[in-house]
Every structure is written in C-alpha cells, then in structure tokens.
C-alpha positions as CSV (number, residue, x, y, z in Angstrom):
1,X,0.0,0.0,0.0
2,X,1.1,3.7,-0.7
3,X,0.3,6.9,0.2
4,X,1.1,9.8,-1.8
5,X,2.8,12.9,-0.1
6,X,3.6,16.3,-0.8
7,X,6.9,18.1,-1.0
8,X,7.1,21.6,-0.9
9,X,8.0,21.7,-4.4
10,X,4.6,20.4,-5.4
11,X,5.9,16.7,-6.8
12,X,4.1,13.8,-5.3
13,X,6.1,11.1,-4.0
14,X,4.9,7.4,-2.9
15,X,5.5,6.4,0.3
16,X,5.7,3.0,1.2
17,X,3.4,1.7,4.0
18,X,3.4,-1.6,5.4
19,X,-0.5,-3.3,5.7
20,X,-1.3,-3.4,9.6
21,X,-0.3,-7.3,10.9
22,X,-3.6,-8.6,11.5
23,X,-4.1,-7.7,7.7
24,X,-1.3,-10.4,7.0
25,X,-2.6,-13.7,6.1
26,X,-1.4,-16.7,8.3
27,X,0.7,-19.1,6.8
28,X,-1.4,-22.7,5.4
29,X,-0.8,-25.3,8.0
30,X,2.1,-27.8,6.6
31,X,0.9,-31.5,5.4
32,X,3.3,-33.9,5.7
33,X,5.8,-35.2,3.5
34,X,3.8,-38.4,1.4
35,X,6.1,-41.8,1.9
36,X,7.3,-41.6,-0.9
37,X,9.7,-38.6,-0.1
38,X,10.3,-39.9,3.3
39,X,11.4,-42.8,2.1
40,X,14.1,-40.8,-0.6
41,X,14.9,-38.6,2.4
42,X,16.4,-41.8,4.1
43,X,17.5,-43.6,1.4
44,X,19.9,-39.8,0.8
45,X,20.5,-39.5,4.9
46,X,22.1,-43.3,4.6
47,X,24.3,-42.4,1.9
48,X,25.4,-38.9,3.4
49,X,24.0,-36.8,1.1
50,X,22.8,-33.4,1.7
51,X,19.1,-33.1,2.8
52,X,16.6,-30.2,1.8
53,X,16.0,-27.9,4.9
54,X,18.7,-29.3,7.1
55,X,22.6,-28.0,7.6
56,X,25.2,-29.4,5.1
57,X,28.1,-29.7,7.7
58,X,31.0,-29.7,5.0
59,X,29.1,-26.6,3.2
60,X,29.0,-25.2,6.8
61,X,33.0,-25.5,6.7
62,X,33.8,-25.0,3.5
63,X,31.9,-21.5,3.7
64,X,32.9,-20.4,7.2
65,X,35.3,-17.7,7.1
66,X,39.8,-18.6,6.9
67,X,41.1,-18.8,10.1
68,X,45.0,-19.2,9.1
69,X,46.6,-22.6,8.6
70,X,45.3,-25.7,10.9
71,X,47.2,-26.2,13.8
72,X,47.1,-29.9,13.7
73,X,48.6,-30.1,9.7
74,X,52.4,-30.6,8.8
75,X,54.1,-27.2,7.9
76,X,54.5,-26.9,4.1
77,X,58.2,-26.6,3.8
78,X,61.3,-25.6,6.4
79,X,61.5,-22.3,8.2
80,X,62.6,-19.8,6.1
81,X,61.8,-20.6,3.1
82,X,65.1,-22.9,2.4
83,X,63.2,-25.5,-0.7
C-alpha cells in the first residue's frame, strides 16, 4: 500500500506503507511429506547426502570464514623458506 505525499516543491512522492499485521494472512498449515519422499529422504541421509531444509556440515565448513593454517597439519616446507 502507498500513500502519496507532498513536497514543498509540489511533486508527489509514494511512500511505502506496510498493511497493519492482522491484515497479513497466516501461513497454510504444513501436510506432511507423502512416503514416498520420506522414504528418498532416508535412502539420501544413509548415503550422506545433503538433505533439503537441514545443515550441510561440509558446506558449513567449506563457507565459514579462513582462520589461518590448521594447527594440527604438517608445515609446508622448512622455516625460512630454504626448498
């Protein structure tokens, strides 16, 4: 919903104005998932594959942010730089 305004200039401008929240339609209650795709959903969750709507826990790492080199890995060469 807008609602026009008035500048002292004469243009009009639209101002956005949210509905009120008891205007808002609830959301449809959700049906389950038919067997079929809860069956798929395990059949992927046995062979560790990622699963719609839940956390991929290699994506998770793979996207988090560089934290320097792991403390628990080999260095990649001597001190110094002496390859």
């Amino acid at each position: 919903m807008t609602t026009p305004t008035h500048s002292t200039t004469g243009r009009q401008r639209r101002v956005l104005v949210p509905p009120p929240a008891e205007a808002v339609a609830p959301a449809p209650p959700r049906l389950p998932d038919p067997p079929i795709y809860r069956d798929l959903m395990r059949t992927w969750a046995d062979r560790g594959r990622t699963l719609p709507g839940r956390q991929d826990p290699e994506w998770t790492r793979l996207a988090a942010p560089w934290r320097g080199p792991d403390p628990l890995s080999g260095s990649p060469g001597p001190r110094g730089g002496g390859r």
